[in-house]
Structure formats: structure tokens, C-alpha cells
Backbone as a chain_set.jsonl record, in Angstrom:
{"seq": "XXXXXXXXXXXXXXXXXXXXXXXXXXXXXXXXXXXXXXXXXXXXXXXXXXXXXXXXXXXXXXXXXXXXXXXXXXXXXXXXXXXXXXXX", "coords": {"N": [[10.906, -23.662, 38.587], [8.432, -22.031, 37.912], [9.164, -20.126, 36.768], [10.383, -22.08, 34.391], [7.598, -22.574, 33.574], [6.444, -19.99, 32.63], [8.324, -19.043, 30.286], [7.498, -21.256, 28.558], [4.281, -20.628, 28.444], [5.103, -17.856, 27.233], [6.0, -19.331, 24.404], [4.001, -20.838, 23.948], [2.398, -18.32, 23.386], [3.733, -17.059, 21.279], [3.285, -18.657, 19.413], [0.942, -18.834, 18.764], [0.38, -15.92, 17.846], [1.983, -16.146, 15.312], [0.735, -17.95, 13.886], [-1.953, -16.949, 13.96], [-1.511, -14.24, 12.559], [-0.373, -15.191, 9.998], [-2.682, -16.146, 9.159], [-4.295, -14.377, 8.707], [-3.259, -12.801, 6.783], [-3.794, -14.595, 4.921], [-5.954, -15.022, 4.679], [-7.041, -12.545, 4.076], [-6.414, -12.768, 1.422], [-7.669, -14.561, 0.188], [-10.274, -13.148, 0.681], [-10.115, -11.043, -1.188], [-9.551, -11.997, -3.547], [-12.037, -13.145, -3.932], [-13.709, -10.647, -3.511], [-12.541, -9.243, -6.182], [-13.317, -11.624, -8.458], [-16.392, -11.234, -7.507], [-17.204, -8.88, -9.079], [-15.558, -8.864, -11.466], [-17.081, -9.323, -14.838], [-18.444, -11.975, -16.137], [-17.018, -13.338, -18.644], [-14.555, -11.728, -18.049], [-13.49, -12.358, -15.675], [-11.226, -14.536, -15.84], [-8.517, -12.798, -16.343], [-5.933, -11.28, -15.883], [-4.627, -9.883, -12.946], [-4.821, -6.246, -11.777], [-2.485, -3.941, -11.057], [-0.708, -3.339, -7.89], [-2.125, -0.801, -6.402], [-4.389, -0.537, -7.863], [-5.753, -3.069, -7.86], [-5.878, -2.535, -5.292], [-6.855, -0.34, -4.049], [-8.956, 0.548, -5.981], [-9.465, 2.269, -9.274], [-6.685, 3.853, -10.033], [-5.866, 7.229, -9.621], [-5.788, 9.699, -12.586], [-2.626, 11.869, -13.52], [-3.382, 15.122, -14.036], [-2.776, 17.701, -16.628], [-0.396, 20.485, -15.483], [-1.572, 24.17, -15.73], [0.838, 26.871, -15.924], [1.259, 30.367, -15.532], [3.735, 32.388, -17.283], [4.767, 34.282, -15.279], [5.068, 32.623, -13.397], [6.569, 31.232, -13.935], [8.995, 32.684, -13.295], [8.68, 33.491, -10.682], [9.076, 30.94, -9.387], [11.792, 30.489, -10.407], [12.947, 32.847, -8.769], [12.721, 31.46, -6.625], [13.927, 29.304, -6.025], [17.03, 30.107, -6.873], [17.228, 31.214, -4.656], [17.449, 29.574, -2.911], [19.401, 27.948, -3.905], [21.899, 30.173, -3.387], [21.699, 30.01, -0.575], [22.654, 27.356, 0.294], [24.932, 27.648, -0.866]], "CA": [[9.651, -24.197, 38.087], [8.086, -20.7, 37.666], [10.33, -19.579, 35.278], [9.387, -23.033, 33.244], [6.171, -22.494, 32.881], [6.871, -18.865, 31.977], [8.559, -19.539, 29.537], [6.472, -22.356, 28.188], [3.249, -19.815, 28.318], [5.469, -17.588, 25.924], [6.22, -20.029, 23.784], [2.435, -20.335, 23.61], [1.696, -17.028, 22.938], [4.295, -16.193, 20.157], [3.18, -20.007, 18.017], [-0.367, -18.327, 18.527], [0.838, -15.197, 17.074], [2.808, -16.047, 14.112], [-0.394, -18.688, 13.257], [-2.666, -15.883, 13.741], [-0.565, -13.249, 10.719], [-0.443, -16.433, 8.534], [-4.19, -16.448, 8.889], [-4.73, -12.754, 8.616], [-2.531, -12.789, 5.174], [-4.437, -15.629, 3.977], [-7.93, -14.868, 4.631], [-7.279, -11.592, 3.262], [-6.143, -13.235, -0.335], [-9.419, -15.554, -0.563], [-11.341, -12.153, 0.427], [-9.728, -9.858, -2.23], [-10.036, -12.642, -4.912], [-13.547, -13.758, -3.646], [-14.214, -9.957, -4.175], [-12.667, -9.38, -7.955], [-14.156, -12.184, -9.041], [-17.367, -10.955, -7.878], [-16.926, -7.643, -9.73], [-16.111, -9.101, -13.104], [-18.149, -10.14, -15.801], [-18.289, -13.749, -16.264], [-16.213, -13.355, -19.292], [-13.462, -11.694, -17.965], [-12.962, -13.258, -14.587], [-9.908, -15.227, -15.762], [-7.896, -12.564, -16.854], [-4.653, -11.008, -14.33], [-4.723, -8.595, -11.843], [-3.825, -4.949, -12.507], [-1.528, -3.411, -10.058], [-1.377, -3.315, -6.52], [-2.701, -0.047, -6.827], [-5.654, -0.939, -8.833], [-6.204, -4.21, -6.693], [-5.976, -2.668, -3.462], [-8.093, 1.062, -3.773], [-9.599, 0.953, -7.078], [-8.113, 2.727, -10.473], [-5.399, 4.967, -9.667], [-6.299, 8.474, -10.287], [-4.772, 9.768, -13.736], [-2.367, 13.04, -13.3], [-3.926, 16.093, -14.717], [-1.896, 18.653, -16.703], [-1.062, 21.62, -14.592], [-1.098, 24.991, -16.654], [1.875, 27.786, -15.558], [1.662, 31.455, -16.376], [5.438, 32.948, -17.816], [5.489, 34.658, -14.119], [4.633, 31.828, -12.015], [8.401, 30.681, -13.843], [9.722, 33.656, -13.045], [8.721, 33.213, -8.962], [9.494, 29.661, -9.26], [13.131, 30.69, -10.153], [13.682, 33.308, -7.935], [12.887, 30.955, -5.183], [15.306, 28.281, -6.353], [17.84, 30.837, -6.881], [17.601, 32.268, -2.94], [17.782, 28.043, -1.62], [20.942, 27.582, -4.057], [22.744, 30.832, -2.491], [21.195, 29.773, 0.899], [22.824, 26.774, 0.577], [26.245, 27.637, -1.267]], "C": [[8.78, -23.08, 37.505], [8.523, -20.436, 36.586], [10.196, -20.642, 34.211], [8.783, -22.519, 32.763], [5.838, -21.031, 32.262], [7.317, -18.718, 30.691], [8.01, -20.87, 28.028], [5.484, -21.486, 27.628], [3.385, -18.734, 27.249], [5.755, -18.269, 24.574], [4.905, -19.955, 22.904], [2.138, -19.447, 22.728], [2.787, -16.828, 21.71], [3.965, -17.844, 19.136], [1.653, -19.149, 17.824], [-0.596, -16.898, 17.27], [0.929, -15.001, 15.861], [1.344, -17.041, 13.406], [-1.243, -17.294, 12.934], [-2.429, -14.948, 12.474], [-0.643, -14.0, 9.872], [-2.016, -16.717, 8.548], [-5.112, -15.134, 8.234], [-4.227, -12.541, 7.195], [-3.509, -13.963, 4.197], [-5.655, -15.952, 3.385], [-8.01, -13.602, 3.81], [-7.031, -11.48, 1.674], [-7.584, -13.747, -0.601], [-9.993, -14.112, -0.426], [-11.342, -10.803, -0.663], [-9.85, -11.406, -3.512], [-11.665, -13.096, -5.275], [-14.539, -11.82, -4.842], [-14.18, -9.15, -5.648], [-13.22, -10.358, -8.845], [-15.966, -11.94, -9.127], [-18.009, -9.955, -9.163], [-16.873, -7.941, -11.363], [-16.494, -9.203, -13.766], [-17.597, -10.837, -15.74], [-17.393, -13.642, -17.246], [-14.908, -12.809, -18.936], [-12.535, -12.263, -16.21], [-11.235, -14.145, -14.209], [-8.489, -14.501, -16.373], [-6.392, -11.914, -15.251], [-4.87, -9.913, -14.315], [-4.296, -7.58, -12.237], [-3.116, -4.985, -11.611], [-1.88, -3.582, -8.692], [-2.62, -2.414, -6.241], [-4.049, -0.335, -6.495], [-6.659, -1.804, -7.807], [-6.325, -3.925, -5.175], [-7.393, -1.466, -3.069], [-9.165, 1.018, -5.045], [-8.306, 1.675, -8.145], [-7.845, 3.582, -9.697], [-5.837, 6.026, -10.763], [-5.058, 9.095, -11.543], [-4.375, 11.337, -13.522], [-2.932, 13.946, -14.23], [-2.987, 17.227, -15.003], [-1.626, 20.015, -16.196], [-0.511, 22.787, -15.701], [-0.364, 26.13, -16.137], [1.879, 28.982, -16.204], [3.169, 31.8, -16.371], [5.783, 33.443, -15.906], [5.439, 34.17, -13.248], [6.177, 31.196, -12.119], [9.145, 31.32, -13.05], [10.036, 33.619, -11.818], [9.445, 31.786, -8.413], [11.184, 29.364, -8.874], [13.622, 31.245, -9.526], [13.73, 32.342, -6.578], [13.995, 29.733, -5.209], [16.705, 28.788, -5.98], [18.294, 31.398, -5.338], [17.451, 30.543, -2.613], [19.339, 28.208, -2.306], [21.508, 28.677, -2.995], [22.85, 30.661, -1.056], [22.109, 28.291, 1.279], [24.335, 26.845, -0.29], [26.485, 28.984, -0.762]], "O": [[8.373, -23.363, 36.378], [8.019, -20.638, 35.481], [9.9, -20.23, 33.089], [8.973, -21.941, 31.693], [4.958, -20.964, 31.404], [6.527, -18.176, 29.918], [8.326, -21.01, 26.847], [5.539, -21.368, 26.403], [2.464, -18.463, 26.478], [5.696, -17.527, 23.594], [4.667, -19.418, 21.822], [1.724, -19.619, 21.581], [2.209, -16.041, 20.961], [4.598, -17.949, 18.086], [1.31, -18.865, 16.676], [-1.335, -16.828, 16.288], [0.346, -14.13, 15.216], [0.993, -16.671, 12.285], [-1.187, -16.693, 11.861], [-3.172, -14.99, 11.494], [-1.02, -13.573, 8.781], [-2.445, -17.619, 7.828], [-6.147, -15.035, 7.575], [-5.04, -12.006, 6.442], [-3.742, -13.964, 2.988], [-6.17, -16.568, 2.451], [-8.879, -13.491, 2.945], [-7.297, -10.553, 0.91], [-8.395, -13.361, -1.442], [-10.285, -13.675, -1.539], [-12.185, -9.931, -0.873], [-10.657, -11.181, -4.414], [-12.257, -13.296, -6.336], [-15.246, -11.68, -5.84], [-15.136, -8.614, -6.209], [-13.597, -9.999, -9.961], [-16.705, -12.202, -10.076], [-18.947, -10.191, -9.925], [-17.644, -7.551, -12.24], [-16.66, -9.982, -12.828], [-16.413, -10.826, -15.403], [-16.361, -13.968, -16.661], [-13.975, -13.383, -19.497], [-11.354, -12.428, -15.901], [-10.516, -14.318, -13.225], [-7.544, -15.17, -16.792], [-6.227, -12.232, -14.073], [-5.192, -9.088, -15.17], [-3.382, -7.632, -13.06], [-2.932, -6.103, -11.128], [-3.003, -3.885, -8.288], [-3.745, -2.823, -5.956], [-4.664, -0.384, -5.43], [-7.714, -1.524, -7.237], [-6.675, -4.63, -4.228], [-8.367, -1.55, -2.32], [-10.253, 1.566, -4.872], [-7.078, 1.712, -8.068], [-8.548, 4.057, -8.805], [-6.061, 5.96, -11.972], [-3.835, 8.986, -11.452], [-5.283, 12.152, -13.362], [-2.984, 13.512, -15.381], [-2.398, 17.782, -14.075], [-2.525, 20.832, -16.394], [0.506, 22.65, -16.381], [-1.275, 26.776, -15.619], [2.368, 29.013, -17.333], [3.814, 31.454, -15.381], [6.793, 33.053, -15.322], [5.648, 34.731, -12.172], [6.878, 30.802, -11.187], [9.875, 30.802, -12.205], [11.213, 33.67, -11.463], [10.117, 31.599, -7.399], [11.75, 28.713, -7.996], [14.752, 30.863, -9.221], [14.57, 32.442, -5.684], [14.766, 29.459, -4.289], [17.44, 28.267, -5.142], [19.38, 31.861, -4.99], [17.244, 30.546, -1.399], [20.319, 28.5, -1.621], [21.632, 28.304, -1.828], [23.81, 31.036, -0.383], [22.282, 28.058, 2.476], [24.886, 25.744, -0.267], [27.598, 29.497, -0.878]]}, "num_chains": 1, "name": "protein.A"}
């Protein structure tokens, strides 16, 4: 009888659960559309989502070109050069 209702009480708890995540996923769609729609102008409101990215942090930062003096190659390669031998 114990062991029933044990059983039973889990039962419970993992329908509670899995409701709960399907509520947590769902509420968090209305509250991410609630808040791009606020954000838009009225005119563009109906257009599609950028990226996750985009939609989740804001724009995605754009890479910046990095500039290399001739002997930063030079170090670059010797250190390449001492993993290959290090590793053949």
C-alpha cells in the first residue's frame, strides 16, 4: 500500500514537472514577442525575426580587423613549428 501511494505521489510530481517546462517555454515566447513588438516602430512590427543571436542578446557584435606586424608571423610560426615537431 505504501509503495502505491509512492508511486502515485511520483507520478504527481513528474506530470507537474513536464507541465511546468511546457509553461516556462511558452511564457517565455509571449514574453520575447510581447517585448519585440514593443521595441519596433509601428511600421515595422510585422516584419521576421533576425537570428537567435539578435533575438536573444541584442545585435551581435561585428568582428574587428586585427592588424599583424611581419614579426608577430614570424613568432606565430616558430610556435607552430615547435607543436608540429612536438607532436611528430
Amino acid at each position: 500500500m505504501f509503495e502505491h501511494t509512492l508511486t502515485s505521489l511520483l507520478q504527481i510530481v513528474i506530470v507537474i514537472d513536464l507541465v511546468g517546462a511546457a509553461a516556462y517555454f511558452v511564457l517565455a515566447g509571449l514574453r520575447r514577442n510581447r517585448r519585440r513588438a514593443a521595441a519596433a516602430p509601428a511600421g515595422l512590427a510585422g516584419q521576421a525575426p533576425g537570428s537567435r543571436w539578435t533575438s536573444s542578446w541584442g545585435a551581435a557584435p561585428q568582428p574587428q580587423p586585427a592588424v599583424a606586424a611581419d614579426g608577430e608571423f614570424g613568432q606565430l610560426r616558430r610556435i607552430l613549428d615547435s607543436y608540429r615537431e612536438g607532436l611528430g
